[in-house]
C-alpha angles and dihedrals in degrees: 000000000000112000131211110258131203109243144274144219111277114223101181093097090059107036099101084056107042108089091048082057132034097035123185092192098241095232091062095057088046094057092044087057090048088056085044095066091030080065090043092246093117132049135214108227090017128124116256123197116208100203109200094003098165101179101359100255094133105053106027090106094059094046092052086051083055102248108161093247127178128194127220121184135141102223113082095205098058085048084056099058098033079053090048086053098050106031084119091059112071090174088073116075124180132206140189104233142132118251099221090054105026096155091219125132123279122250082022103143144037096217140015121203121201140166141186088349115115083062101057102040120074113223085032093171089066082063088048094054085040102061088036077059107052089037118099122236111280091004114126136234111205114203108210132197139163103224117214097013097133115022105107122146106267090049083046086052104051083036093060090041093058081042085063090040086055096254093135094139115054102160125095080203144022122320088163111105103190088050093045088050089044085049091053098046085046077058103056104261119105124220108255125202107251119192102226092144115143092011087136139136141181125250139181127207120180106210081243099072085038086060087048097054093054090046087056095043090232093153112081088200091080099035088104086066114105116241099240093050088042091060091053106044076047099062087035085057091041093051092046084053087049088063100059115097095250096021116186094015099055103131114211130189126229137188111204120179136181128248133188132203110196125198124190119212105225 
């Protein structure tokens, strides 16, 4: 029986924006993969879901290396596009399904990818108990994620100012990693070492497309924001950029670099 379920974040508004970014670099997925199935948490030949999987950037090197993916959002337009990348895979499909009620089979897949999810979806424990579900036993889900991607110091800067307007929490979900993990091994599935050391890459911002990202609302942290109190913590963090020697054209340099929490269903 389907339940009624609180909400989640709505990428629809962003899609045609999302791969130019918020880029994972494709060969260092690749090589955390290599070092998946290197650990046995990953199968050749073996079906991958890719829960939440909005454009398929997170699983289009598994589908090139011809996993049986399939793709579950809730945002149609993100399927489209992740459908668009891969329409010379067939051996990518792609669904619109929630992840917290995806209808599949139980003990479907040998591994679930997944990747800046828990934090966007309310009742994100019913996800938790979702992807321990369709996971076979002592199959794995890796929870992937790119740190410090995005902090630079214009994003710092607004985030400090909704801070001051009382806008501390920003997340319809989890953004918690010890009480996901604990969620998961309440689940079932224990937390696993994964080797992601030294899956890094350099990246460079001007304060100018900072500024840009936050015109266009591209950052679903702040989407709880009102509009009227948005504009003006916008033209506060403008002014603050303006103020800086080169202003919108400050360059800053930034080091990202990819984790991975595994958990193994017993």
């Amino acid at each position: 029986m389907s339940q009624t379920l609180a909400q989640t974040s709505n990428y629809d508004p962003v899609a045609l924006h999302y791969d130019s970014t918020r880029n994972m670099p494709h060969q260092l997925l690749q090589s955390l993969y290599q070092r998946a199935v290197a650990a046995g948490m990953l199968l050749p030949g073996t079906k991958v879901l890719d829960a939440g999987c909005g454009t398929a950037q997170l699983s289009l090197p598994l589908i090139e290396e011809g996993y049986q993916v399939l793709g579950i959002d809730v945002s149609q337009k993100m399927l489209d596009i992740a459908r668009e990348k891969t329409k010379q895979h067939p051996n990518a499909v792609f669904k619109l399904l929630d992840v917290r009620q995806t209808g599949l089979p139980s003990g479907e897949y040998f591994t679930v990818v997944v990747s800046k999810l828990f934090q966007h979806v309310g009742s994100w424990e019913k996800a938790v108990q979702e992807l321990v579900r369709v996971t076979q036993h002592s199959g794995y889900v890796l929870h992937i994620n790119e740190k410090d991607a995005f902090k630079n110091a214009v994003r710092k800067q607004f985030s400090a100012l909704c801070n001051e307007r009382g806008y501390k929490r920003r997340y319809v979900g989890i953004d918690n990693r010890a009480e996901l993990a604990g969620s998961f091994e309440s689940c079932g599935a224990i937390s696993v070492p994964f080797d992601a050391s030294g899956l890094a890459w350099e990246k460079t911002i001007s304060y100018g497309e900072a500024l840009t990202h936050l015109r266009l609302r591209l950052h679903s942290e702040f989407w709880i924001v009102p509009d009227n109190i948005y504009d003006d913590l916008l033209s506060q963090t403008e002014a603050w950029v303006d103020n800086h020697a080169a202003g919108k054209t400050t360059i800053e340099q930034m080091r990202p670099y990819l984790t991975v929490e595994s958990f193994r269903v017993s």
